[in-house]
N, C-alpha and C positions, 0 to 999 in steps of 0.2 A: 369224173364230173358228177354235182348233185344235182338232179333234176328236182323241181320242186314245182306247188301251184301254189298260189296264195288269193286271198281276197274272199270274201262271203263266200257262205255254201252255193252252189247251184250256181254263181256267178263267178270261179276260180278264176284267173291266169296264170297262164305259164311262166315260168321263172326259174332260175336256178341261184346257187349259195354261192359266193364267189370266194375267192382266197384271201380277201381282206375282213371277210365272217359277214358282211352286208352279203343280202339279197337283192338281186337286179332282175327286172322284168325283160321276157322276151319276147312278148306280144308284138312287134314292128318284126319277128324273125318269124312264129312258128305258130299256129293256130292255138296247138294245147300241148299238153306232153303226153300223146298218143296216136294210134294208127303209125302214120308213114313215120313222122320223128321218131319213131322207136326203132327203125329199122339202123344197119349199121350205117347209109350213106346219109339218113337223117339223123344219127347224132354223132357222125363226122364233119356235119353243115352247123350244127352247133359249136361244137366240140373249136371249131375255126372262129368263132365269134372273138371278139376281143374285149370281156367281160364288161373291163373297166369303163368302158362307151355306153354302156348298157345303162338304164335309170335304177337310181336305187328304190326300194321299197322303203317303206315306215319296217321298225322293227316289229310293232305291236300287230304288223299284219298279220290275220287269221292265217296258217297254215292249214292248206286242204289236203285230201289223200293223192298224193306223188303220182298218181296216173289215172286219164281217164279214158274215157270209153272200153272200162269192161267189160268184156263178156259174158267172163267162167270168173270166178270164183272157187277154185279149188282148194278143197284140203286133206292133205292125209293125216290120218287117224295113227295112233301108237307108233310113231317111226325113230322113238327113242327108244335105246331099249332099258333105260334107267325108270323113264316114264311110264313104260309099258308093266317094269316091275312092281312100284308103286301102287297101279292102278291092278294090281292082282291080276293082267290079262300076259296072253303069250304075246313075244312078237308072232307077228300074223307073217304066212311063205308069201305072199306077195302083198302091197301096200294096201292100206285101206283107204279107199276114198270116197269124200262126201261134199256136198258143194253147201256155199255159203251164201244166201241172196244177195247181192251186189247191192240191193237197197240198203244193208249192214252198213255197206262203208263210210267213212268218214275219216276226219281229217286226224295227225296225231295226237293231236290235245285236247280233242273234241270229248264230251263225257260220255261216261259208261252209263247208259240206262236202264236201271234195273226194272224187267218188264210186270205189270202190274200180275198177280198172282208169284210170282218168285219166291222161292227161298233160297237156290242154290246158284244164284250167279258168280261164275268163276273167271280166271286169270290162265291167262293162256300166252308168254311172247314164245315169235314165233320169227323165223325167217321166210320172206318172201320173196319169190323170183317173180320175176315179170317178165310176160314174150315180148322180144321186141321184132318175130317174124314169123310166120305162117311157119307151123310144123305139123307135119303129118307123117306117120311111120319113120321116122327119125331115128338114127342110129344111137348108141351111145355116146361114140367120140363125137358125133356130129353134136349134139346135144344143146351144149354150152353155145355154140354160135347161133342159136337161134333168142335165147336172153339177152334180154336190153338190158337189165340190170339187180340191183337187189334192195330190199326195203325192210324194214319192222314192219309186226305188223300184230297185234292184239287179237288171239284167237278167241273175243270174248263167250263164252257158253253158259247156256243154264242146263245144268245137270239132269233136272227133274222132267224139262222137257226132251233131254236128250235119251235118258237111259231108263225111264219110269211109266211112259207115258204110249208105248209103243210105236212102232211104226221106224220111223226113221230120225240117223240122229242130225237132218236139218233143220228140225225145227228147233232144236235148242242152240243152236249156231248164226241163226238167222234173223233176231231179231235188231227192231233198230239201234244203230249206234254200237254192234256187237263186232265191226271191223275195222281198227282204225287203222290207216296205214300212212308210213311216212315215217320222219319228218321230209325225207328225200328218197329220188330213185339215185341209188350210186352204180354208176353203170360198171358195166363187169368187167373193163380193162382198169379196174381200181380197186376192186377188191381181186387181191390174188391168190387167195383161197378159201372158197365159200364153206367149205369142210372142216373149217380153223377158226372158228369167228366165237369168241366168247359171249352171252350172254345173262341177262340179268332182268331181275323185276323184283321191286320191293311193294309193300301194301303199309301208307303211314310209315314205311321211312324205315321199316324191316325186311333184311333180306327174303323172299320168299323162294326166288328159283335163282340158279348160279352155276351156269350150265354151258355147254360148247355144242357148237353145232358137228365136233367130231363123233358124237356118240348116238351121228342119226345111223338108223339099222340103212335105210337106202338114200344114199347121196344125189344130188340136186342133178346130176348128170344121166344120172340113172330114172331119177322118175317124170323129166322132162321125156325124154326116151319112151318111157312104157306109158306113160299119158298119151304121149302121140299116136300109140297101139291103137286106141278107144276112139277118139276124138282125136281131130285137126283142133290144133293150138293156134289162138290168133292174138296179132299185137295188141296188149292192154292187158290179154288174160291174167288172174294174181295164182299163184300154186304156194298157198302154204303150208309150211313141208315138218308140221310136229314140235311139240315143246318140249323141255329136257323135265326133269320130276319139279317138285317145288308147287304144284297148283292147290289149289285150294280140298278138290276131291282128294289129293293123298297127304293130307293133315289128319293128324292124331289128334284128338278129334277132326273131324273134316270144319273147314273155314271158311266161307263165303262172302261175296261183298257184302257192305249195309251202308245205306246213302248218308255222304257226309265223309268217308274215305277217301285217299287220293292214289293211285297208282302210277308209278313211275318202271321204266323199261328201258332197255337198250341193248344195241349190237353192237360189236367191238367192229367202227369206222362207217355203222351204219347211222348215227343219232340216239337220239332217246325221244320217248314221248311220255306225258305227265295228262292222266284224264282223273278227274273229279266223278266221283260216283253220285247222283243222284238217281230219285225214284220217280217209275213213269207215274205220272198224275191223270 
């Protein structure tokens, strides 16, 4: 199943993709596509809807980020270890993690804005998991049953503010417009193996990253698991979990946005998303 939200920023509805490729609203079924519908018996009360009844949407509707009521905004750092070569650093013995403001997000086609003083704003796809239930100390095997599903998701960052600037590298992570997620949540009895999923990102229609989510150093089961050590995981949370090489920082020379670019991505059954680069004003 694709969960999705559509219609202006701030003003979303719920919706999903149906198997005729229209979009149909579920607003008369489900407040949003989060909290309890993320749970397994609220998107088995979906899951039961019979699409075709459902109203279609315009195609031109805005597509917003696939879940809301965020909390956490997670992500780990170096968990490729192709990307971690690249980037001259070791894999790290246990994950790196840094959070991302949830004021970041935004929808998947929404643009990347390069924040005023910038010169190194980069590309980052990424896979996302989403909780769809309360996890706390959570086992491994248990792991997976507490994810509602999975998404794209733009790890956008500026370099200068992440790695030059000291301190912490949320603030180069954090700016607006530097999270977009979507185009859909695809819940996880559809993807059947989140460890297998090939991806992709071009810049102006050039390969840049072309990569598989097999060559993460710690797998989606495993850092739902050790998250839940730290912190209780709650539904909407996003965890995302590292890019394969290809970004802009491990360019010979290094390669960064510049407004008037367009960046294109995808996950193998998760979508793609297409954001237009401009500069904040």
């Amino acid at each position: 199943m694709k969960l999705l939200r559509h219609g202006a920023a701030g003003a979303e509805k719920p919706g999903l993709m149906h198997s005729d490729g229209t979009i149909r609203d579920l607003s008369a079924h489900v407040q949003d596509i989060g909290g309890a519908a993320l749970s397994d018996a609220g998107l088995a009360a979906l899951r039961a809807i019979d699409a075709s009844t459902l109203p279609v949407v315009p195609s031109s509707s805005r597509l917003g980020p696939c879940v809301a009521g965020t909390g956490k905004f997670i992500c780990i750092g170096l968990n490729y270890a192709d990307h971690a070569a690249e980037s001259g650093m070791k894999v790290p013995p246990e994950p790196i993690i840094f959070m991302k403001a949830t004021s970041a997000i935004v929808g998947p086609n929404d643009p990347i804005i390069i924040p005023r003083t910038s010169e190194k704003t980069d590309w980052e796809v990424e896979l996302a998991v989403i909780i769809g239930t309360k996890a706390k100390y959570v086992s491994e095997a248990e792991a997976l049953n507490h994810v509602a599903g999975f998404a794209i998701t733009n790890d956008v960052s500026e370099r200068a503010f992440q790695t030059e600037r000291s301190g912490q590298w949320t603030k180069g992570k954090s700016c607006d417009n530097f999270g977009q997620i979507g185009p859909w949540l695809v819940t996880r009895d559809d993807v059947s193996d989140p460890q297998d999923l090939k991806m992709w990102l071009t810049l102006d229609g050039k390969t840049m990253q072309n990569g598989s989510t097999n060559t993460m150093v710690y797998g989606v089961a495993f850092l739902v698991s050790y998250l839940s050590q730290f912190m209780t995981l709650h539904p909407g949370d996003v965890i995302s979990t590292g890019t394969p090489p290809g970004v802009g920082m491990g360019q010979k020379p290094p390669r960064f946005l510049r407004a008037g670019e367009v960046v294109e991505l995808g996950i193998e059954g998760l979508g793609q998303q297409r954001q237009d680069v401009i500069a904040d004003l």
